[in-house]
N, C-alpha and C positions, 0 to 999 in steps of 0.2 A: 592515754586514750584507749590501749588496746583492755588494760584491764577495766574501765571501767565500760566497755562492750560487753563483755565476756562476763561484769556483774549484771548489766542491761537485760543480759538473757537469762541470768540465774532467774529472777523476776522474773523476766518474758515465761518460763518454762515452768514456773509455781502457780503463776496465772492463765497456762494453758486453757484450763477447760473452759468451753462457753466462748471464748474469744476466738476471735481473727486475728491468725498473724502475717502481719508484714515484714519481716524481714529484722536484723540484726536489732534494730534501738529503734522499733515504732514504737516504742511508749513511753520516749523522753517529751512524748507528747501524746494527749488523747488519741485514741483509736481513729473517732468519727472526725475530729480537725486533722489528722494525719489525710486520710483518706478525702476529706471535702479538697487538699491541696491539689489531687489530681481530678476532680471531679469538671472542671471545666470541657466542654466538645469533647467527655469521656465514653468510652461504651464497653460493652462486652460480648466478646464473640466466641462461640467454643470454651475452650480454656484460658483464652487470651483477652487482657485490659488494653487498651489503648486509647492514644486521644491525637487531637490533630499536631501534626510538625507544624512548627509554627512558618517556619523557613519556608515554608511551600506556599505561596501564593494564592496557588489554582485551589489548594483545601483538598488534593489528590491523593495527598501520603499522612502516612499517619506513624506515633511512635508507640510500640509496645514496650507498657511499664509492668506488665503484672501476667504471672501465669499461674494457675489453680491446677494445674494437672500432676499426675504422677511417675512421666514418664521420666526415666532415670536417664534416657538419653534424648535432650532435646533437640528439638529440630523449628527454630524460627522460619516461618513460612516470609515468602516474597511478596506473596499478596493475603492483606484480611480483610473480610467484609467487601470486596471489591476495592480494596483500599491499596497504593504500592507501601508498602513497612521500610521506610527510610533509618529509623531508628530504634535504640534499646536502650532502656534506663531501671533505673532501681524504682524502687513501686513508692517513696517518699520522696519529702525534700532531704532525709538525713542523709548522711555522708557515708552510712554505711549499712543499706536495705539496696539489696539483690532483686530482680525481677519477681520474686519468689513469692506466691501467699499462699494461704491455706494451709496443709499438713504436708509439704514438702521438705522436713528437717526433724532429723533424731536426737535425742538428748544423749551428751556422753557427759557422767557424772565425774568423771575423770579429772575433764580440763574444765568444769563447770559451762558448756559450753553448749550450741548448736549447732548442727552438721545440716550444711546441705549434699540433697542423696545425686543432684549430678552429675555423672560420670563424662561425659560430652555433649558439645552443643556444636550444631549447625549454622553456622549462619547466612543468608540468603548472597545471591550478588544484588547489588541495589541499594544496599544497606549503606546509609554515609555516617554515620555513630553509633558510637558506643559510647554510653552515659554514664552519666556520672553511679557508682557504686553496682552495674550494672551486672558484675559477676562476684560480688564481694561476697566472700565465705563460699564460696566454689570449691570449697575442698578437694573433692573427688574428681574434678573435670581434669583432664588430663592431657588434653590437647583441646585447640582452637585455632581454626582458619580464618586467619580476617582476609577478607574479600578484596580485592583490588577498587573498590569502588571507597572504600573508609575514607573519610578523611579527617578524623579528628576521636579521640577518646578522653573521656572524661576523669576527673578524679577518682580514686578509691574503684575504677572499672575491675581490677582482678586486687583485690584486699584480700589475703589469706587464700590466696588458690593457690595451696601447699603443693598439689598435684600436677600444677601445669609448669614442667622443667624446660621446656623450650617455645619461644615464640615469635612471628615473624610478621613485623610490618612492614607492607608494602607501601613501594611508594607515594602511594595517595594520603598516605596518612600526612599530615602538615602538622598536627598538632598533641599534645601528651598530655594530660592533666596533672597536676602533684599530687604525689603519693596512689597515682594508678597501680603501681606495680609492691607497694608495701607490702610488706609481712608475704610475699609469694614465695612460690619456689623454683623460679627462675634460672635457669642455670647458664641459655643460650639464649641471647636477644638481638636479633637480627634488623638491623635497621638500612633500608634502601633507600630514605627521601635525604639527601645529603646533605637538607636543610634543618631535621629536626633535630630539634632539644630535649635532650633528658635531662632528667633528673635524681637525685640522690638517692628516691625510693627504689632507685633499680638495686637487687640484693646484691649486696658486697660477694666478690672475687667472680662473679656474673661473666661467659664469655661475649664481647660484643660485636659480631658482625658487622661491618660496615666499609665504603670507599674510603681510603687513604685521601684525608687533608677534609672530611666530611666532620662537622659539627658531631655527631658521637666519634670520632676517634679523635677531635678534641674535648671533648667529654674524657675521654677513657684516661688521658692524657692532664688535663688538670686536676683530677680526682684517684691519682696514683694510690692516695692511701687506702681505696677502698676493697684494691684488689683486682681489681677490672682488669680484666684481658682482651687485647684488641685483635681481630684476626679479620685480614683485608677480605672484603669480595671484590672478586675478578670484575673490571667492568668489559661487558660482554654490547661491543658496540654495533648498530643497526647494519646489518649486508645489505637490504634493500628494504620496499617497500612496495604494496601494491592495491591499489583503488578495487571495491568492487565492481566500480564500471566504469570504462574507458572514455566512453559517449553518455549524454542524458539529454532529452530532449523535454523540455518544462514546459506547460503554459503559464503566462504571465499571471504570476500572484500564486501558482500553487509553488509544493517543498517536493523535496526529496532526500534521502540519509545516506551518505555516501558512506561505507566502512572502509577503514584504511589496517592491513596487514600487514605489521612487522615482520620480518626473518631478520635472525633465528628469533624464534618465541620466548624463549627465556634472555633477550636481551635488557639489558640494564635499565634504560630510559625509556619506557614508552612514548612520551611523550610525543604529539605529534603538532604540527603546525599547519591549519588551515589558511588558504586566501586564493585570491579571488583574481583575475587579471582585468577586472571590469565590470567592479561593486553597483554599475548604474544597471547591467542588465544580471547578474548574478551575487549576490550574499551568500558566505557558507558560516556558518557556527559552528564548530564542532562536529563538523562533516553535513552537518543540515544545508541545505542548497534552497536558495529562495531563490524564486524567478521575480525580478523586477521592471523589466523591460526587453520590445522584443531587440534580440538581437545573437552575440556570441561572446560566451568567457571560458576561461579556461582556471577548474580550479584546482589548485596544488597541495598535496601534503609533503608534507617535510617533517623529518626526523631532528632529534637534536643533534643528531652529526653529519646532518645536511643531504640524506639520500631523500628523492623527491619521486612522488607518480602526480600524474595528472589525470583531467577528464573535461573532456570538450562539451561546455552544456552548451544546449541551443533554447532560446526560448520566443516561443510562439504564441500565436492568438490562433486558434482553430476557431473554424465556421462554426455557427451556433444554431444557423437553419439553411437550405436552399430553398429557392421558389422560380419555377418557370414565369415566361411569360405567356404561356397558355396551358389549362388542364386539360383543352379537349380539342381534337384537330381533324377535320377532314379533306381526304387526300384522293384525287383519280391514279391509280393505276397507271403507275409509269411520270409518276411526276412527285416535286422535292417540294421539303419547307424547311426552313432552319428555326431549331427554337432555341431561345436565348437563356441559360442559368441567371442569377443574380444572387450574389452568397450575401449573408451577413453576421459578422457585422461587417463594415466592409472596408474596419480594418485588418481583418482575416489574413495573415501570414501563407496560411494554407489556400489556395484557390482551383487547386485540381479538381474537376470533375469527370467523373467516369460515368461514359453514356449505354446503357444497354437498354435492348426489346426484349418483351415476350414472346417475340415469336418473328424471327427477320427475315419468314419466307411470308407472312403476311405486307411486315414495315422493316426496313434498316435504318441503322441508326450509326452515324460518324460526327464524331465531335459536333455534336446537337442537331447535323442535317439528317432530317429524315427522308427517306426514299418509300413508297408506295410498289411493293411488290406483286398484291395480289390482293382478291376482294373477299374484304373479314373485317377484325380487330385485332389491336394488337397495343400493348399500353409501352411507352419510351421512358425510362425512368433513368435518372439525372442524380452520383452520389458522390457526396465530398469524400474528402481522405479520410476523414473521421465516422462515417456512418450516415452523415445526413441525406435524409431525400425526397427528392422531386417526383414526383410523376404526370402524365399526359397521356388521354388515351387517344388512340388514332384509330379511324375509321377510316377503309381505304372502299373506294367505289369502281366500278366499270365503266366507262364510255360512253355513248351509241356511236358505233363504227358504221353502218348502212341500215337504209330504212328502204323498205320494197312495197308500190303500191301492187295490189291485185284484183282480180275480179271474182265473184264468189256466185257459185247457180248450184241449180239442185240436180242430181244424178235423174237424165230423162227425158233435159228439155235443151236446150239450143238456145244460141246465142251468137253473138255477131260482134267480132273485132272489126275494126277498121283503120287506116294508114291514109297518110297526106305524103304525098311525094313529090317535089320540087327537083328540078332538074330536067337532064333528058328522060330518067324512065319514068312509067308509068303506074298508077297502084295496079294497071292487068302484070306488069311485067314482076311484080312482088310475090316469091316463093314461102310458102306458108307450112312451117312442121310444128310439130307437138314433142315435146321430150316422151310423152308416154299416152300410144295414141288408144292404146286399150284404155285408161282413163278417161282421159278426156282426146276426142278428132278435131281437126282441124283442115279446112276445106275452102279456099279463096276465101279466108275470115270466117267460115262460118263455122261455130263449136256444138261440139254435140258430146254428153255428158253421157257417160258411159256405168263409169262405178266410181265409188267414194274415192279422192285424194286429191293430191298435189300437180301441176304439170308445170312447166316453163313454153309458152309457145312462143314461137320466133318468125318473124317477117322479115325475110332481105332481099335487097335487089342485087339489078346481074351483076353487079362490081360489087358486090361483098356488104354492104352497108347492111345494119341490120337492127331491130328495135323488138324488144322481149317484153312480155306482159306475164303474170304467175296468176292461173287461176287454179281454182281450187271447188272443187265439186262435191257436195253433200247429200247425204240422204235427205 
């Protein structure tokens, strides 16, 4: 197979000029049918081909199969076109076309051969594949971090990456394709998912990292002749763990993402285990917290070797609106009214209202009774725990405390009080003053207007009794 790739490209590279190339053996089949394979929800953005993960539902992520650019050290971005890049594949359905088109690859007459000019690649967190022939003929790449998020790699993904001598899947990886690792040059393969299976393409006398009594170090172990050397990692078990928050307080029907922190960081299993004490009023997935009903859960993570934190959700129905039962109120000075909130919806968890005035030397205000302080305006506003709010304006008034009749003449002319007296004395025995007799005089009832103003005149008899009239004299 490998030689007739390698005659694949003699051809590919006699045919260079005028053409597009895709990758190792696109022309075991037409150019434009190679190329209509991936044409389906395909686009192009920048340097980079993609088309949608089919795996993704929502049509949010997308897989890049092809790069046109030059740069010798690539860097797969997390996000294209506003797209999340869940994946990376070969730019064909063949088994052995690398992400690669364009003039990314030198002819060496040598090996009758194609070079790609890769030296390293990046690849994003987020990323869950690596596909099928996705680094094949990566000669020069010489390192590669797979991401903690991988979980699976495809056939023929590093075919002939002579340059990559060490590599480490993490445990998210579940899955390996056959002949992934062919024709490489592999030297150390580190394997932490202590479920996965390899395969024979892993290069002979290869060193194999992995847990004792783990699927590759029974690998390494029924495949003695290939050379395989097993060398244990330490398993480095969870000290504790801890929630980003202690407390969460949800309204019914909304989420939250709780993250959960291993110590030590470089522990073995991350793995963690979400649940829930009471799925009717809280749900978690994956740390996600759905509020289902009002009430209290408490949700736990857990390690694989059973260290545990928790976080007390509460979940609620907040007010949606407040309303009085009056907008507008008028009040005397010195006298109360109670006004009533009414929340809703009015199954609201939350029922606190917090009562303030604008001004409570005009009006006060305690838990909804309003008091009349003084004569103005003053507005009483009524707010939930959440922000909602009422308001009422109040108008406060004055009284009338005393009303005083009086007699009114013009400054010049004369005028005549007079008294009814019942008892022993008599109106001669009635003593007659003026508050101010320069104003207005006063003379057995009879007044005489002097100059502009105000007086009080007073009539009393001999035991004290007495009867006040205010007259008042104008020009």
């Amino acid at each position: 197979m490998k030689k007739m790739t390698k005659l694949c490209k003699k051809i590919l590279s006699v045919s260079l000029a005028g053409a597009v190339m895709f990758g190792a053996c696109a022309f075991f089949q037409p150019v434009a049918e190679s190329f209509a394979s991936v044409q389906v929800n395909a686009a192009t953005y920048g340097d980079f081909r993609y088309k949608t993960d089919s795996a993704d539902k929502t049509g949010k992520s997308v897989i890049i199969y092809g790069y046109t650019g030059v740069d010798t050290k690539l860097v797969i971005p997390a996000k294209l076109d506003g797209f999340k890049v869940t994946g990376i594949e070969g730019s064909d359905d063949s088994k052995y076309d690398n992400i690669l088109l364009g003039d990314h690859f030198y002819y060496d007459d040598d090996d009758w051969d194609t070079h790609c000019r890769v030296t390293s690649v990046t690849l994003p967190k987020g990323l869950k594949t690596i596909g099928c022939g996705a680094f094949c003929d990566f000669y020069d790449m010489g390192s590669l971090n797979i991401p903690e998020t991988v979980t699976s790699i495809g056939e023929y993904a590093f075919w002939e990456c002579y340059a990559l001598k060490k590599l480490i899947l993490p445990a998210s990886v579940s899955e390996v394709g056959h002949d992934a690792f062919c024709d490489s040059g592999i030297q150390d393969l580190w394997v932490y998912n202590d479920n996965l299976k390899l395969h024979t393409d892993v290069p002979k006398n290869a060193v194999i990292h992995a847990h004792y009594g783990s699927e590759a170090h029974k690998f390494v172990i029924a495949h003695s002749g290939y050379g395989y050397v097993f060398k244990q990692i330490p398993i480095i078990k969870a000290t504790a763990v801890k929630l980003s928050k202690t407390s969460l307080t949800l309204e019914k029907g909304k989420s939250a993402t709780l993250a959960a922190t291993i110590a030590p960081a470089n522990v073995t299993d991350k793995k963690v285990t979400w649940t829930s004490s009471n799925t009717k009023v809280a749900t978690v997935v994956n740390g996600k917290v759905t509020a289902k009903a009002v009430g209290t859960a408490t949700i736990t993570a857990k390690t694989a070797n059973g260290k545990t934190a928790a976080c007390k959700v509460t979940v609620q129905v907040s007010p949606t609106s407040v309303k009085l039962n009056k907008t507008s109120l008028t009040l005397e000075k010195g006298k109360s009214e109670t006004l009533t909130a009414t929340i809703a919806p009015t199954n609201a968890t939350v029922k606190t209202v917090t009562w303030t005035s604008s001004d409570s030397k005009v009006a006060s205000v305690v838990n909804g009774k309003v008091t009349a302080k003084a004569k103005g305006t003053a507005t009483i506003t009524a707010k939930t725990a959440n922000g909602k709010t009422a308001a009422c304006k109040v108008t406060v008034t004055e009284p009338v405390t005393t009303i005083i009749m009086g007699y009114l003449m013009k400054v010049g002319t004369t005028a005549e009080l007079y008294v009814d007296v019942t008892g022993s004395a008599t109106a001669n025995d009635v003593k007659w003053y003026s508050s101010n007799s320069k104003v207005i005089s006063v003379v057995k009832g009879k007044l005489t207007a002097k100059a502009a103003g105000t007086v009080i005149i007073t009539a009393k008899t001999p035991d004290g009794k007495a009867v006040r009239c205010r007259v008042k004299a104008v020009k």
